[in-house]
N, C-alpha and C positions, 0 to 999 in steps of 0.2 A: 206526820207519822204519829202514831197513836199505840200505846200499850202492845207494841213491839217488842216479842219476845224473843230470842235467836238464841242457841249454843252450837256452836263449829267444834268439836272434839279434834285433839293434835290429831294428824296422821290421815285426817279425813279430809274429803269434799263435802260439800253442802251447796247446793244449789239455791237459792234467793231468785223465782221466776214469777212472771206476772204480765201483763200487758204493755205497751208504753204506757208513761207518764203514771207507773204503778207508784213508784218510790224507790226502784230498786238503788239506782247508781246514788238516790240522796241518803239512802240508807247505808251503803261503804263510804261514803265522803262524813257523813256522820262518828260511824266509826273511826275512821281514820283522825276524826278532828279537825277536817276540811273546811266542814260547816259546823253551826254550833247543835247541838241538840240535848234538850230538855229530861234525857233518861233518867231516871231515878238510878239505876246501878247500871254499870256498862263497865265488863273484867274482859282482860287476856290472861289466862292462867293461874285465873285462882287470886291475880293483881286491880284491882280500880285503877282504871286509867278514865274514866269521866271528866274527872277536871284537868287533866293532863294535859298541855300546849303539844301540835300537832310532830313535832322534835322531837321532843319527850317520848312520846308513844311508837315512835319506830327506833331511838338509841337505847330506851329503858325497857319498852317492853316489846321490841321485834313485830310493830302494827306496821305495815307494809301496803301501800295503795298501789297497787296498777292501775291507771286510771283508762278511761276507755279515750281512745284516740291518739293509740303508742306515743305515747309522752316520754320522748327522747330529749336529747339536749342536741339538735339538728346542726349547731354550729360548730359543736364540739365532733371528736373522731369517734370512731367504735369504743376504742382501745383508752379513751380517756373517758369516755362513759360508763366504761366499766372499774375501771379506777375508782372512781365515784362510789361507785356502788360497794367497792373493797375497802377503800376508806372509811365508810360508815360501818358496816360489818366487824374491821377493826374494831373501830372508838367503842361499839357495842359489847365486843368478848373483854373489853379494857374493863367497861365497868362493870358486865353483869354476865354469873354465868347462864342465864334465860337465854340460851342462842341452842339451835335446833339444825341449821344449815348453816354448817361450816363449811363452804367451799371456799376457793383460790380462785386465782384468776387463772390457774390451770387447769384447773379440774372446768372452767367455764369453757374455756377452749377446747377438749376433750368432748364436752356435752354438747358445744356449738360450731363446729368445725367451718360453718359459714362466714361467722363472725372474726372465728380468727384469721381467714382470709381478707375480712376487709376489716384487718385491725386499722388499717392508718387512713380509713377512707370517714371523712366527714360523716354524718348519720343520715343528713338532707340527703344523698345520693344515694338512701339504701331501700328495696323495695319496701311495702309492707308487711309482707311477712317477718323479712329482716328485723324492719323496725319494730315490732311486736316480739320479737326474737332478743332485739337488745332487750327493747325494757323486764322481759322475762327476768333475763341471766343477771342483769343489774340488780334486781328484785332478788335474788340469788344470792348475790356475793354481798344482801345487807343483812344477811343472817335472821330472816323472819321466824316466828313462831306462829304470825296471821297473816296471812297473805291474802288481801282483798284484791280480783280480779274484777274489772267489767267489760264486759262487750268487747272480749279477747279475737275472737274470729270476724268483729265487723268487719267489711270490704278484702277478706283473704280467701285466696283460692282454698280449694277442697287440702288440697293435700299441707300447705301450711299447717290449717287447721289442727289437721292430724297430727301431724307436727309436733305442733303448740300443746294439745292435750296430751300426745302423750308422754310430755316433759311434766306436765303437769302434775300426774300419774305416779309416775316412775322414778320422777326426779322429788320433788317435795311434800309427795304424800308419803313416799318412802321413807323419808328424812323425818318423818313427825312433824312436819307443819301442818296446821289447821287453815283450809283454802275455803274462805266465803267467795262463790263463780257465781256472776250473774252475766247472765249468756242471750242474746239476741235469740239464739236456736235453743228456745226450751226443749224439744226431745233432744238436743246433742248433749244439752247440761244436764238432764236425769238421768242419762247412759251412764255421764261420768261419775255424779254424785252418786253417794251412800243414801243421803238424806236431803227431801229439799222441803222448802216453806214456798207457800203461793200468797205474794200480796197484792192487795188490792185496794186502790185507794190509803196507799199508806199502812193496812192494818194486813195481818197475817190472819189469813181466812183457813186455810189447812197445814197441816204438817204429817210428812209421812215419809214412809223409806220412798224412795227413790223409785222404785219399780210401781210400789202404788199409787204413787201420787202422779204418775204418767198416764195412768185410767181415769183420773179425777175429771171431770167432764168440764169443770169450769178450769182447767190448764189446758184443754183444746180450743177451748173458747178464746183465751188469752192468744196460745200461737195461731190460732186460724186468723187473729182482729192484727197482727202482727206481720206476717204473710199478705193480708191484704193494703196494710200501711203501705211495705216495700212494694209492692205489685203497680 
């Protein structure tokens, strides 16, 4: 990646779309601290977290990865996965008040009423949807201000989908968190975003509202080469 520029503004979506093997999912692993990268500045709220250890960046400054491939704790239960996720959320309003998503574990149950069903059911026995549903709500209860998504609807039916976005919407853009989505269905992720960037070969070739950048002829180019990957 190369002279990559991004701003996620709280409260908003921002789309990050492009081809495969653009850069997208190395660009939130990036952010997140997953991987190393070379940025000259790189903030969450106005804070440098560039050289920050990848801990640091979700207790100190609510940098939050969903990774793509519902990354659950498959041994553990529902109900201790989310724990998980409230414990961190904790230790984070402990030491900083930078927290934007203050939910419980009841307000998660409230929001997931699936989940509270299969609170005492291991995660391995949960569909896909489900499982993308936990790492959601976990993601939830660790009190983000950044919430990096990737490839949230791979292998999930239509109405999951729906689902999932419109927690995403309703639930956390509501709340003032700032959601970088990088989405396999670039028209599903410009619907949702305000703003999106199109990369290419690691570099950001446009940026524009959401609705324009849907017209951009090389972001059809990308979903049509995308389309015929899966085909």
């Amino acid at each position: 990646m190369q002279d990559l520029s991004l701003h996620v503004p709280s409260g908003q979506v921002v789309a990050l779309v492009g081809a495969n093997g653009a850069g997208k999912s190395s660009t939130l692993n990036a952010i997140a601290g997953v991987i190393p990268s070379s940025a000259e500045t790189m903030s969450a709220h106005g804070r440098d977290i560039g050289s920050v250890p990848p801990r640091d960046r979700i207790i100190e400054h609510g940098v939050v990865l969903v990774p793509e491939g519902r990354s659950v704790f498959t041994t553990m239960t529902v109900q201790e996965n989310l724990e998980l996720g409230a414990g961190i959320g904790a230790r984070r309003r402990a030491r900083t008040s930078n927290t934007l998503a203050n939910f419980s574990l009841a307000d998660v149950a409230t929001l997931f009423p699936v989940l509270k069903e299969r609170a005492n059911r291991r995660a391995e026995y949960l569909s896909g949807g489900e499982r993308q549903m936990l790492a959601m709500a976990r993601a939830l209860l660790m009190a983000p201000t950044l919430l990096l998504v990737d490839e949230p609807s791979m292998g999930l039916a239509p109405l999951a989908v729906r689902d999932l976005f419109s927690i995403l919407r309703n639930v956390f853009v509501q709340a003032g968190v700032a959601v970088l989505l990088v989405e396999q269905d670039t028209r599903l992720a410009l619907d949702l975003a305000g703003t999106g960037y199109l990369l290419e070969h690691g570099v950001i070739v446009a940026s524009a509202a959401a609705a324009e950048l849907r017209e951009d002829p090389r972001v059809s180019v990308a979903y049509l080469g995308q389309l015929a990957i899966k085909q």
